[in-house]
C-alpha positions in Angstrom: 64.2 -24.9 -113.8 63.4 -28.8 -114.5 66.6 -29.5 -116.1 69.5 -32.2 -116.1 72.8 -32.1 -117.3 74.2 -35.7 -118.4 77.5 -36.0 -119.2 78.5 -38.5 -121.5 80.8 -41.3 -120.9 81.8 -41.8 -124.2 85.4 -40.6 -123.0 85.6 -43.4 -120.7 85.1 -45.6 -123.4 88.1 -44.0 -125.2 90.3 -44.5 -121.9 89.2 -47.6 -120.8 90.6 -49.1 -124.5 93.5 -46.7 -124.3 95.2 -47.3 -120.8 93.7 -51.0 -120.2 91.1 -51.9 -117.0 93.1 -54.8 -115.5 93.2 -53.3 -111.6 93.4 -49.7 -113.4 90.9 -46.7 -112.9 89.8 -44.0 -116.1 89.1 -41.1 -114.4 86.5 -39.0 -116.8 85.1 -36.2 -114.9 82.0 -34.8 -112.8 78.4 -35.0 -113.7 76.0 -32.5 -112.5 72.2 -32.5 -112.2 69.3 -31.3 -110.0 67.3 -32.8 -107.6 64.2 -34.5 -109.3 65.9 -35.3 -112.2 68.1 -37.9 -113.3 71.8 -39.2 -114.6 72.6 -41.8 -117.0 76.0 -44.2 -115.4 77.6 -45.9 -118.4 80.4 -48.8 -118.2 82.1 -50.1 -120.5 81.8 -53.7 -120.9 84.5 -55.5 -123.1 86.8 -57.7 -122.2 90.4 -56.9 -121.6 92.6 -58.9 -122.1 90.7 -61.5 -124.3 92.6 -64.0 -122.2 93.1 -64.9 -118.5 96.3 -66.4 -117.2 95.1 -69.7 -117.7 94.9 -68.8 -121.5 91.0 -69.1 -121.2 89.0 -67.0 -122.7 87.1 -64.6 -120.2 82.7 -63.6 -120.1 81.0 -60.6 -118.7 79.5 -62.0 -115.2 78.5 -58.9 -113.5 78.9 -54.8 -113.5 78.8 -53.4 -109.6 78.9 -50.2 -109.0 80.0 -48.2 -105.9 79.0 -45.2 -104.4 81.9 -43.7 -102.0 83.9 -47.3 -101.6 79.9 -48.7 -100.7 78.2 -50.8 -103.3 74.5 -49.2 -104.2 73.5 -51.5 -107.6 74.6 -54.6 -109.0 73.5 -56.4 -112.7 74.0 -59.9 -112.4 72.5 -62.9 -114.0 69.5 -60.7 -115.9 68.6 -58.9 -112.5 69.2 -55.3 -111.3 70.0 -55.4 -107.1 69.9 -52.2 -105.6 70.0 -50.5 -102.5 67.1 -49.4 -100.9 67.6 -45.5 -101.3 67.1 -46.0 -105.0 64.0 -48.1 -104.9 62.5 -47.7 -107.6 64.2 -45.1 -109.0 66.7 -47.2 -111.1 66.6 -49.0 -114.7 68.9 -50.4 -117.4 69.5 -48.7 -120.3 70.4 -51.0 -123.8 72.0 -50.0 -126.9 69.8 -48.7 -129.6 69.1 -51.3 -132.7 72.2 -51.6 -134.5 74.6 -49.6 -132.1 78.2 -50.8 -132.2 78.6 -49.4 -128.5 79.5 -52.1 -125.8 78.4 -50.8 -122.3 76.0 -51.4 -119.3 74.5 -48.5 -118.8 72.3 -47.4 -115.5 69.5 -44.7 -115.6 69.0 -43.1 -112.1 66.1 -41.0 -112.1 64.1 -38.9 -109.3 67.8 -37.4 -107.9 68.5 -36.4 -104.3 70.7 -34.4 -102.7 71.9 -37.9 -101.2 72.8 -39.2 -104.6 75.6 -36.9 -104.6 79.0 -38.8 -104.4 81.7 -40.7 -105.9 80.5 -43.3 -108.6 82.8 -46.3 -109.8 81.9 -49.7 -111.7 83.4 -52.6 -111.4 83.3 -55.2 -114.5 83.4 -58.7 -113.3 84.3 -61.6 -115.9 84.9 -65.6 -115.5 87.5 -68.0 -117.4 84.5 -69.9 -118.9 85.0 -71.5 -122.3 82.3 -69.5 -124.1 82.7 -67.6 -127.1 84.3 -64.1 -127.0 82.3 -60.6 -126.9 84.6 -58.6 -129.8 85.2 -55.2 -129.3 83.1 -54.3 -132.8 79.8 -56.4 -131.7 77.3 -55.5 -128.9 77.3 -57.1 -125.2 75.0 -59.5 -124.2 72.4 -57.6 -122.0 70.6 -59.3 -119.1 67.0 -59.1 -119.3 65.9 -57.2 -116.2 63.5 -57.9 -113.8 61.8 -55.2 -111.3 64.2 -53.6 -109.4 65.0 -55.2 -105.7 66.1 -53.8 -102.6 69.2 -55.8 -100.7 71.5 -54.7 -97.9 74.9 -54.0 -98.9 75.8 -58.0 -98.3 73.8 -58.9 -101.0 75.1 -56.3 -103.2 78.5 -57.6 -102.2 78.3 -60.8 -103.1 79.5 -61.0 -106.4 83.0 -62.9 -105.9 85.7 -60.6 -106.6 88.2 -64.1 -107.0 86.9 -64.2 -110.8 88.4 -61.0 -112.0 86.7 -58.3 -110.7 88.3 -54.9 -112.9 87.7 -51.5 -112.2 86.1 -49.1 -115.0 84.7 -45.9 -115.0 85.1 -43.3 -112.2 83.2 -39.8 -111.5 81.7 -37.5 -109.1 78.0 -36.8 -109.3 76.5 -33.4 -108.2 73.2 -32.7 -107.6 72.1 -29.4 -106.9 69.0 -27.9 -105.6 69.0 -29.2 -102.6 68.5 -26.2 -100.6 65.4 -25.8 -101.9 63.8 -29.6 -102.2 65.6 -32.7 -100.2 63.8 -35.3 -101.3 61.5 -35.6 -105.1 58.7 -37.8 -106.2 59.1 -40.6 -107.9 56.9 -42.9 -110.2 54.1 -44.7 -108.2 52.3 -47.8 -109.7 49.1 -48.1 -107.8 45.8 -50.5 -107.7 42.3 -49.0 -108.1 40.7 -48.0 -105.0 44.0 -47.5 -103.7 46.0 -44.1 -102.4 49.2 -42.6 -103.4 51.6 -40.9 -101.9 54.0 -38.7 -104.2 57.3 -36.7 -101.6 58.0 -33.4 -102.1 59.6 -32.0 -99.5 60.7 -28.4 -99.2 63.5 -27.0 -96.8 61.8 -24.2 -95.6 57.9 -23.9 -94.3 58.1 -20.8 -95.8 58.3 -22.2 -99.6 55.3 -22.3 -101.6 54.2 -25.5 -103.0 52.2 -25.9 -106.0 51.3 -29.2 -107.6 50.3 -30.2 -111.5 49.0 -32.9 -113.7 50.1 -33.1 -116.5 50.6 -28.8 -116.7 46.5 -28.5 -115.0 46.9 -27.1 -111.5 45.2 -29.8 -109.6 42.3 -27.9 -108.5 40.7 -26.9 -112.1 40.4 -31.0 -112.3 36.7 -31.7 -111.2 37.4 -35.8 -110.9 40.2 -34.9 -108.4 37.8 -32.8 -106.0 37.8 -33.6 -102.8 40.4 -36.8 -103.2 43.7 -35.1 -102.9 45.8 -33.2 -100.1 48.8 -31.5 -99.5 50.9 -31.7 -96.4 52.4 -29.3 -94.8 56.0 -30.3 -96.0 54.7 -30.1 -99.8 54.1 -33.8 -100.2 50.7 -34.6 -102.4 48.4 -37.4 -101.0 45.9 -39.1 -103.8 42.8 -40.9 -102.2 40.5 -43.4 -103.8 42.9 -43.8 -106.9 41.1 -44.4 -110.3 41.7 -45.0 -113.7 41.5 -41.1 -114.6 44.4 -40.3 -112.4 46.6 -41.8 -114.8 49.1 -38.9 -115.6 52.2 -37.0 -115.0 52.4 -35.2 -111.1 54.6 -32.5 -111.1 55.8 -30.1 -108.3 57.0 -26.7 -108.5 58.7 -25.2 -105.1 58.7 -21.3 -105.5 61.2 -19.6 -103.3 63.4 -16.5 -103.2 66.1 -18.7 -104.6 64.2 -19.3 -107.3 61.7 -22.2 -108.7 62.4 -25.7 -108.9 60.0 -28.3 -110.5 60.5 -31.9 -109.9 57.8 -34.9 -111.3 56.9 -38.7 -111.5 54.2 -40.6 -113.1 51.3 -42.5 -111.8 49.9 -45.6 -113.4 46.9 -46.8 -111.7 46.3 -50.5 -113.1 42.6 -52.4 -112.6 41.1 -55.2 -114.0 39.9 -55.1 -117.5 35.9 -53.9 -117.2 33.5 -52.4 -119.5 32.7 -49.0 -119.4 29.6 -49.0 -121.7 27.4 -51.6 -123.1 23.8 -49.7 -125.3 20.7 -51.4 -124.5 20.3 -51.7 -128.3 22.5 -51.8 -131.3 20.9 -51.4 -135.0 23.1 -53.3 -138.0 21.5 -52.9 -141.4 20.9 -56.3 -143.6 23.0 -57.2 -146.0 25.7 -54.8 -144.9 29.0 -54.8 -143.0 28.3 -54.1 -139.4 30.1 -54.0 -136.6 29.8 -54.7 -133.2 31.9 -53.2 -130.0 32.7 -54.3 -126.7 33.9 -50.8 -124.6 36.2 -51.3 -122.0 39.2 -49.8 -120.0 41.8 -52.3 -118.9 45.6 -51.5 -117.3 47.3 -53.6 -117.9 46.7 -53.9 -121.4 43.9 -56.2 -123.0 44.4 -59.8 -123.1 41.1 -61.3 -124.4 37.6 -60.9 -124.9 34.9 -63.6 -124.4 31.6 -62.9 -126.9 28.4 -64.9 -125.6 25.1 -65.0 -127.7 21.9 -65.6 -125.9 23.8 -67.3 -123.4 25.9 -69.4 -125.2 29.8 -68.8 -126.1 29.7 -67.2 -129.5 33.4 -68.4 -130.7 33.8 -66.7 -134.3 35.8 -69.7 -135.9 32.4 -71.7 -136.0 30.3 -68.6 -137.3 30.6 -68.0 -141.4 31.7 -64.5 -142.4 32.2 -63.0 -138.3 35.3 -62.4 -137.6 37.3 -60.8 -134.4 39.5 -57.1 -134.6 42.5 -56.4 -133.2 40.3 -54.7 -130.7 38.4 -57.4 -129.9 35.0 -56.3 -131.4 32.8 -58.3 -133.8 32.9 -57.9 -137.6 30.0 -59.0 -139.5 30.9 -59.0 -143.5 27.4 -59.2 -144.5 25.0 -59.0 -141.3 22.1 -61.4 -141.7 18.5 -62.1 -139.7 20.2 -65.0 -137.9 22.5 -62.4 -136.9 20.3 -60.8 -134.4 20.2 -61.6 -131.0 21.6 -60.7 -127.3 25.4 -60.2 -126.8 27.2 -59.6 -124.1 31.1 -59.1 -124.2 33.8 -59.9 -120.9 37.4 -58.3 -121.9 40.5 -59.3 -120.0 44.1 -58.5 -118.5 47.0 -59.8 -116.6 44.8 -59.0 -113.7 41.6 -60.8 -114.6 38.2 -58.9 -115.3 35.6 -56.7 -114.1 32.8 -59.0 -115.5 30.7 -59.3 -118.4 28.6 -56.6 -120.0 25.0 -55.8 -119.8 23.1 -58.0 -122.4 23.4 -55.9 -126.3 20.0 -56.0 -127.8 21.3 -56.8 -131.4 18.3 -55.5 -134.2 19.1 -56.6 -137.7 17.2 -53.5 -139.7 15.7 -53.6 -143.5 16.0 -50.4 -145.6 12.7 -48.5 -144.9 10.0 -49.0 -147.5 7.1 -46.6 -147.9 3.8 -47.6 -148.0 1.8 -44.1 -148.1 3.3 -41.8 -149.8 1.7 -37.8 -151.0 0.1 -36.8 -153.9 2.8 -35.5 -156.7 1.0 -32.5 -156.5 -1.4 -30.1 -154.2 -3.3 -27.0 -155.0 -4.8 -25.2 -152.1 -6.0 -21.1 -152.0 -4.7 -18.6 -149.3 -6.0 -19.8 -145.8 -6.8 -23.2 -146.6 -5.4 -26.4 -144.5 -3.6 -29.4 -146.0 -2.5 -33.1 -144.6 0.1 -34.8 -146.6 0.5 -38.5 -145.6 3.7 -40.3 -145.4 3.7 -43.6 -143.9 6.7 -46.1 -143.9 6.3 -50.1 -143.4 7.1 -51.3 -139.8 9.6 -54.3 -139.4 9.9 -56.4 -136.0 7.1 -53.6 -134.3 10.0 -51.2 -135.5 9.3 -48.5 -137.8 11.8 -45.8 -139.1 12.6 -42.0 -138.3 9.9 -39.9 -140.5 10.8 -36.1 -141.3 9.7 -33.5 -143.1 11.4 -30.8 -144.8 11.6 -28.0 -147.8 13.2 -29.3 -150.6 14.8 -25.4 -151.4 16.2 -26.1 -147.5 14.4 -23.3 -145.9 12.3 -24.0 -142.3 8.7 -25.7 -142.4 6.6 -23.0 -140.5 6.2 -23.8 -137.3 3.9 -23.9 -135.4 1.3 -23.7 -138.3 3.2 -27.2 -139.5 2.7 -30.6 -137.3 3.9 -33.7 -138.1 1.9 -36.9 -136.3 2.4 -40.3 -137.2 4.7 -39.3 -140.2 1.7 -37.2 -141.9 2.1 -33.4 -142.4 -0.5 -31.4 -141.5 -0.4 -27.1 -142.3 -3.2 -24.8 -141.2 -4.2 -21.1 -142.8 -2.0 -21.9 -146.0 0.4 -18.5 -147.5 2.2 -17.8 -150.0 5.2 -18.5 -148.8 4.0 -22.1 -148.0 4.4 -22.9 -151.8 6.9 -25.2 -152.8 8.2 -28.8 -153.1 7.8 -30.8 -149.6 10.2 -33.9 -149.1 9.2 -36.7 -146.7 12.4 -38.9 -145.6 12.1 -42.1 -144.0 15.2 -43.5 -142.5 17.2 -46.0 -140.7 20.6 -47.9 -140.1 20.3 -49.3 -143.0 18.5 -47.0 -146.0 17.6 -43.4 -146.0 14.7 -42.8 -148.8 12.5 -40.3 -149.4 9.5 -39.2 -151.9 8.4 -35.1 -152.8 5.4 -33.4 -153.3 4.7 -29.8 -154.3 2.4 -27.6 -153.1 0.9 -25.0 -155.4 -1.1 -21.8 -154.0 -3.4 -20.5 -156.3 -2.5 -16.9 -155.5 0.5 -17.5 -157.1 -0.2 -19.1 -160.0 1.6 -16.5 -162.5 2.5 -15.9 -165.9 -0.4 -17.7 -166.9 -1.2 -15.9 -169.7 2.2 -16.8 -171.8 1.8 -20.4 -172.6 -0.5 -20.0 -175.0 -1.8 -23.9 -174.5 -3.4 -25.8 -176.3 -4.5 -29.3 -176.6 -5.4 -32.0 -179.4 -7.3 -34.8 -178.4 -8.3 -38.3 -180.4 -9.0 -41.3 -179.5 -5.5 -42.7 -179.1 -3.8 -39.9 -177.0 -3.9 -36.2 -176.1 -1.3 -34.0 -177.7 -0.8 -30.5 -175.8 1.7 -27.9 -177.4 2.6 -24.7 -176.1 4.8 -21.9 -177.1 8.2 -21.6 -175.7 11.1 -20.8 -174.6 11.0 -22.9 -171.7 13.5 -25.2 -170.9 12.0 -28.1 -168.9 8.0 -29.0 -168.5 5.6 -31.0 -166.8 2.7 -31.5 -168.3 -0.2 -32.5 -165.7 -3.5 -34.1 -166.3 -6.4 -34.6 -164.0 -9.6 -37.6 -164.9 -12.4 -35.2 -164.4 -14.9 -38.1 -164.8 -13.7 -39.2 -161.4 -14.7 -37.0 -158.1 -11.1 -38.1 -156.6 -9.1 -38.0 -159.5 -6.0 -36.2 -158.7 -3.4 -34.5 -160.6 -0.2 -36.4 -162.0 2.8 -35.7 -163.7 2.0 -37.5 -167.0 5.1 -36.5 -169.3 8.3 -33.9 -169.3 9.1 -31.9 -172.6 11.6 -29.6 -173.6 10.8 -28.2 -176.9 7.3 -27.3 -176.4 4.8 -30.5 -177.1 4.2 -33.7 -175.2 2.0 -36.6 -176.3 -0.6 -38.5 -173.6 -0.7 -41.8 -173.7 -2.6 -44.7 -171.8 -5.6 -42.6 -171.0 -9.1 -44.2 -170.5 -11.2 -44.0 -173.8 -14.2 -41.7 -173.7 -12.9 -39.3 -170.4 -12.7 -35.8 -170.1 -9.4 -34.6 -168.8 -8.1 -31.4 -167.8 -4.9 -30.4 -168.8 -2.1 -27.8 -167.7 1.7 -27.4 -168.0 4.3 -25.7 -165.3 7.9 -24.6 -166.0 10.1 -23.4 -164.2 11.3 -19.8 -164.9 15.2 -19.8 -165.6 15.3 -16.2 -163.9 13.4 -16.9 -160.7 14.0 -21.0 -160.0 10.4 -21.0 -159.7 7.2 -23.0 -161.0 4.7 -21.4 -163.4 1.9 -22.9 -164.4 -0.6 -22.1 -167.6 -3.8 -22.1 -167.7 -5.5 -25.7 -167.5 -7.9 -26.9 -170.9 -10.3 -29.5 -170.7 -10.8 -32.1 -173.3 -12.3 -35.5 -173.6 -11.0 -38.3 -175.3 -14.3 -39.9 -176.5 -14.2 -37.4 -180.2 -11.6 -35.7 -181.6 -11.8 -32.0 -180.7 -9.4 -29.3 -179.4 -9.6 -28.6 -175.7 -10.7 -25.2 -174.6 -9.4 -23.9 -171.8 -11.7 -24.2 -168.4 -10.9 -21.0 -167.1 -12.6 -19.8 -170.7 -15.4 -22.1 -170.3 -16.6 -21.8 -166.7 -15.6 -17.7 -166.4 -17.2 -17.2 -169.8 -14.6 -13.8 -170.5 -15.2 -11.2 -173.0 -14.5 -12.9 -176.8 -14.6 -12.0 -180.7 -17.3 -14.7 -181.0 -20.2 -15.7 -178.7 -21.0 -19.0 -177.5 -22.9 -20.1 -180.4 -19.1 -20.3 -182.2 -19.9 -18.2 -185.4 -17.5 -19.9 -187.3 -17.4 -23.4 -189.5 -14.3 -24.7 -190.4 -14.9 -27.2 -193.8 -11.7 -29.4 -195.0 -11.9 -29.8 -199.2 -10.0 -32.4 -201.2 -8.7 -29.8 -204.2 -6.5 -31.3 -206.5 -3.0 -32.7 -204.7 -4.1 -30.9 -201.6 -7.1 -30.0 -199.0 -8.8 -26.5 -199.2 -9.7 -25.4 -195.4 -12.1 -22.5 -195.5 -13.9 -20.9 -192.2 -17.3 -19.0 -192.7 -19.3 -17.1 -190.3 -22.5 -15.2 -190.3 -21.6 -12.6 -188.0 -20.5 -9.2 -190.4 -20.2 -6.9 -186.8 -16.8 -10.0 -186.3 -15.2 -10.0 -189.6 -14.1 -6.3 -189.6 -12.4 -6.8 -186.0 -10.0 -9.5 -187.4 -6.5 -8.8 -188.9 -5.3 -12.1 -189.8 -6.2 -15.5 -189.6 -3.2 -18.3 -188.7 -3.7 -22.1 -189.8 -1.7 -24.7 -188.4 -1.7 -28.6 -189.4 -0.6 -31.3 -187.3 -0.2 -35.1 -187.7 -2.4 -36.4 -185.4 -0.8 -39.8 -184.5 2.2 -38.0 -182.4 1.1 -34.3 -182.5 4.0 -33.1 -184.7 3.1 -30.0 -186.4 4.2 -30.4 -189.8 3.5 -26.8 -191.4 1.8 -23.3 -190.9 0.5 -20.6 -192.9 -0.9 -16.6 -192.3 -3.9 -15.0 -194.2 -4.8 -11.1 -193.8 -8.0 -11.2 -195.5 -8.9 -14.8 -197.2 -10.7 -17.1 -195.3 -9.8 -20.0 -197.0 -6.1 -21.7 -197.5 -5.0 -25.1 -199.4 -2.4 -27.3 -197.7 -0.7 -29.3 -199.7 2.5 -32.5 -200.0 0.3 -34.2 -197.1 1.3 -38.1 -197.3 -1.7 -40.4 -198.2 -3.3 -42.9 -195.5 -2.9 -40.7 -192.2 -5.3 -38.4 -190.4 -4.7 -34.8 -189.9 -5.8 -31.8 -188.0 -6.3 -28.3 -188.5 -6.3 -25.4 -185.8 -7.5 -22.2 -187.2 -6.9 -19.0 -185.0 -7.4 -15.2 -185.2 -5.7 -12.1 -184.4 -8.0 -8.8 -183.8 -7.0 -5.9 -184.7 -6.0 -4.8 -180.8 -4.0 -8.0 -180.6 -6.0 -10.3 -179.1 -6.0 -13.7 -180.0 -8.8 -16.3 -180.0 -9.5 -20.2 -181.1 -11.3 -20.0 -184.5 -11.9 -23.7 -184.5 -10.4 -27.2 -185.6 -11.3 -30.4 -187.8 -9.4 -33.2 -188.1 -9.5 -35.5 -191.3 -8.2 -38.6 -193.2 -6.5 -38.2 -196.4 -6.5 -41.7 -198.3 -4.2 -43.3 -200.3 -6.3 -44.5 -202.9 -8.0 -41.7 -203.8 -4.4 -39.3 -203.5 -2.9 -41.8 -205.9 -5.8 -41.9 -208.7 -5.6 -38.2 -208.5 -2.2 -38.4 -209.1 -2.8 -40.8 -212.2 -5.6 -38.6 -213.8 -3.8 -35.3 -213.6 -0.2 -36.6 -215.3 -2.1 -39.0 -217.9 -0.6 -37.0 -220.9 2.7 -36.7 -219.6 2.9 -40.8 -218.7 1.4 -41.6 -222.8 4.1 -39.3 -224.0 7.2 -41.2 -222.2 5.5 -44.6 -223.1 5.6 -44.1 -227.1 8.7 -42.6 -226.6 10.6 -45.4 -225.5 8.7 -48.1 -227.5 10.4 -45.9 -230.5 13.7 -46.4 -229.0 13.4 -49.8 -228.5 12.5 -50.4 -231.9 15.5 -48.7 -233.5 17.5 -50.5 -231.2 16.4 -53.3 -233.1 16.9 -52.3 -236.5 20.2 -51.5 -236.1 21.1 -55.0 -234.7 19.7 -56.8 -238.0 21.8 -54.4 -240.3 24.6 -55.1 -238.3 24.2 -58.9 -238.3 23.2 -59.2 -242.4 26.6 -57.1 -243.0 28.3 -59.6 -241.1 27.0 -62.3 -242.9 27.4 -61.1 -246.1 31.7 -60.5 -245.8 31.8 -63.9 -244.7 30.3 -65.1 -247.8 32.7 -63.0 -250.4 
């Protein structure tokens, strides 16, 4: 098992205060450890006494230490010196942030069974005339550079004249080493280059198994056929790269147990780019951003932007700034924007070279410039093309789709899609539905609808009960309800291409048509969607014209001629009557074999400026009723309709007519003559007692004053 045990020197601290380190030795104890891993040598550091003989005060020069009477490290003057069995393999630990501890402390990592032996540190000061490290405050560390190898001279040659004190003293044990003698330790390696991480077992018979980073070596695919293991267990790395970078490990199995030892490889290379797209879309008038992608090891230094050809420095360039990660931030991208870019990062090392040259396309929001009709009606096994076109910019156009607004699959391969148009062959049922076209890009996503209506399913019809009312202004269509939402559609028969378009919504059953050419025919129909279902139903569609004010009938009536009360010749006449302060509507007909079929007759008026219906009456038997409180100066209409006796409903017939002020007012005059003379004597009675009073009240008046 990968373990260490460190034993703290915190004791040593306690002693060296306690007993004094003038020529004196605190012994504290063993340390024990395994080979691969590592121990942590502490010494403390403070100066004792604050004074030398001289009465000068006394600075921290150097910290030796000594392994079995032979000097092994030495920190002096920022720089760690140590012998060449612990190349590399050695480091200074500081203080944490904020630590009262004063020490120098050594880490020794990658342990041997050499390493075992008698550690002691010596603590050299000077007399210099500098101020004084108290005990409560933190020494002074030196800044280390990397480690260095010396012979034991140059470890030695700290002069031991300017108070060289003994510290801390204890044995170090490192066990293990009957199964591994020597461990790897960390390798810092150039690209390209090859690496050699020891792991030498004592006996051939040991197996050896290596890891990165807990992967067995050979499920690694970029590793295949660059690594080997020697015979003694040691691991050879070929061809180093970048993705090598990683924690070794290696595990000797034996029947003395299993003993894992590791080190780290950092492969460092010049900063290079990894990626660089032959094209890179920002939309206009939006942030955008634009990346340089690199590796670098050592970390990134710089990164130099060109811009067809020319150094593209940011400082001179309104609104483009540089990220911490040295990629190019447009706050509002612009035409002038666009352009070829190529980026060359940087490191301690130098560079790989610039990138390939970044085709930088400023894109506009897609605009459409064919778009579908609102609405298609096709029978079973027809075809249909619905066109969807979108407005190139720069020879660039955007991505066209198709899809089901309800999110279910077009039906392939009866669908194609060429040139953004949607073409389906041998129409079905199931085709029915609202189509959405989507055009996008970097910058916009839009997109326009269609629905597609199949004849076969036209359903419901039947329960609309539409109908329409048509003058000269506008057409009026009213149907029954409930339905909660409705389009009503209209179609310019007049003109062989006319097509059908959504011409108003409605909720409570009416909707007026406006801004229709004077003297067409239209047809007319109205879908709603059924609450239940989620699906479109359509009525049946009417034709009307504009040019004279009629009711439309509907054309399914007209052109399939079905079984009716009345025949074509339309039996009835509907006559509109002044009587009185109303209007007397009465229908005739001259066809007895029709009257006896009919159970009631319904009349209906409507104010034929917005369509309102403003009142409705029944009649079993009379064919005649009087509407009345209609408002003078506005033009009505009237819709007369029967029920037969089987419950079947028909269109009786309409008239529409103008009720005039004039003549409603004189009729009002004439018929309350009596009543108006009446009111008028009345008060001229009251006005003359009014007066006669006054004078008898103004001659009694007079008279007192007189007396």
């Amino acid at each position: 098992m990968f373990g260490i045990l460190v034993l703290g020197l915190s004791t040593a601290a306690f002693l060296f205060g306690r007993f004094g380190c003038d020529g004196q030795t605190a012994d504290v104890g063993s340390l024990t450890s395994q080979i691969g891993g590592y121990a942590v040598f502490k010494c403390p550091a403070v100066p004792q006494p604050r004074f030398d003989h001289d009465g000068g005060l006394r600075r921290l020069v150097a910290v030796r230490w000594t392994k079995d009477g032979q000097t092994v490290f030495t920190c002096s003057e920022g720089t760690l010196t140590t012998d060449e069995r612990y190349d590399g393999r050695t480091t200074v630990v500081e203080p944490p942030e904020f630590s009262d501890a004063v020490y120098i402390a050594i880490n020794v990592s990658s342990l041997r069974e050499s390493d075992t032996g008698d550690y002691e540190c010596h603590v050299t000061y000077s007399g210099d005339a500098g101020p004084l490290q108290h005990s409560s405050s933190r020494a002074p560390l030196p800044t280390l550079s990397s480690p260095q190898s010396s012979t034991d001279s140059t470890l030695n040659a700290v002069d031991n004249d300017m108070g060289a004190t003994a510290g801390v003293r204890f044995r170090l044990d490192v066990e293990g080493g009957d199964v591994m003698s020597i461990p790897p330790i960390n390798q810092t390696r150039m690209e390209h280059e090859s690496v050699h991480f020891s792991c030498v077992k004592e006996d051939p018979e040991f197996v050896v198994q290596w890891y990165k980073d807990g992967k067995p070596l050979d499920d690694l695919p970029f590793l295949n056929g660059r690594f080997l293991v020697t015979p003694e267990g040691s691991l050879d790395i070929y061809d180093a790269a970048l993705n090598d970078n990683g924690f070794y490990s290696c595990r000797i199995v034996s029947e003395k147990g299993t003993l894992t030892a590791g080190a780290f490889l950092n492969v460092q290379f010049k900063a290079k780019v990894v990626y660089s797209p032959a094209e890179v879309f920002l939309a206009y008038g939006k942030p955008g951003t634009l990346d340089c992608h690199f590796h670098s090891n050592p970390p990134l230094t710089k990164i130099r932007w060109e811009k067809d050809g020319f150094l593209f420095d940011t400082y001179n360039v309104p609104g483009v700034y540089h990220t911490l990660n040295g990629s190019l931030y447009f706050d509002r991208v612009e035409k002038e924007h666009g352009g070829k870019y190529t980026c060359t990062p940087f490191n301690d090392l130098g560079t790989e070279g610039p990138s390939t040259p970044m085709d930088v396309i400023v894109q506009h929001p897609p605009k459409l410039i064919v778009v579908p009709k609102v609405l298609y009606f096709r029978k079973l096994g027809d075809n249909i093309t619905m066109p969807c076109e979108a407005e190139h910019f720069d020879n660039r156009g955007p991505a066209i789709v198709w899809q089901k607004a309800d999110g279910k699959s077009l039906f392939y391969p009866r669908v194609t899609v060429t040139g953004g148009n949607l073409t389906l062959t041998g129409v079905r049922s199931e085709d029915r539905g609202v189509y959405r076209c989507v055009a996008s890009n970097i910058a916009a996503t839009i997109s326009v609808e269609t629905e597609l209506i199949v004849e076969e399913n036209l359903f419901h019809r039947k329960h609309f009960d539409l109908h329409v009312n048509s003058t000269n202004k506008n057409i009026v269509a009213y149907w029954k309800r409930p339905y909660s939402f409705c389009t009503v559609w209209s179609r310019d028969t007049s003109s062989a291409s006319s097509n059908w378009n959504a011409t108003a919504t409605s909720s409570d059953g009416k909707a007026i048509l406006w801004n229709l050419n004077t003297g067409g025919e239209y047809e007319i129909m109205v879908s709603c969607q059924d609450e239940m279902t989620g699906e479109s139903m359509f009525s049946r569609s009417i034709l009307t014209s504009q040019s004279k004010e009629t009711i439309g009938q509907s054309t399914e009536e007209l052109h399939e001629k079905p079984p009716s009360l009345v025949d074509d010749n339309h039996p009835f006449d509907i006559r509109v009557e002044r009587s009185g302060t109303g209007f007397n509507v009465s229908w005739i007909t001259n066809k007895s074999s029709t009257e006896h079929r009919i159970k009631r007759y319904e009349v209906k008026w409507y104010d034929a400026h917005d369509g309102s219906e403003l009142g409705s009456a029944s009649t079993e038997a009379n064919k005649r009723y009087i509407v009345v409180e209609l408002a003078g100066g506005k033009t009505y209409g009237i819709v007369v309709t029967a029920t037969s006796t089987d419950g079947r409903q028909m269109f009786v017939g309409s008239r529409s007519f103008h009720s005039s002020a004039a003549a409603l007012a004189a009729t009002t005059t004439s018929s309350s003559s009596p009543s108006t003379a009446f009111t008028k004597y009345y008060y001229m009675v009251l006005f003359g007692l009014l007066i006669a009073g006054f004078v008898v009240l103004c001659c009694n008046c007079c008279s007192g004053a007189i007396k």
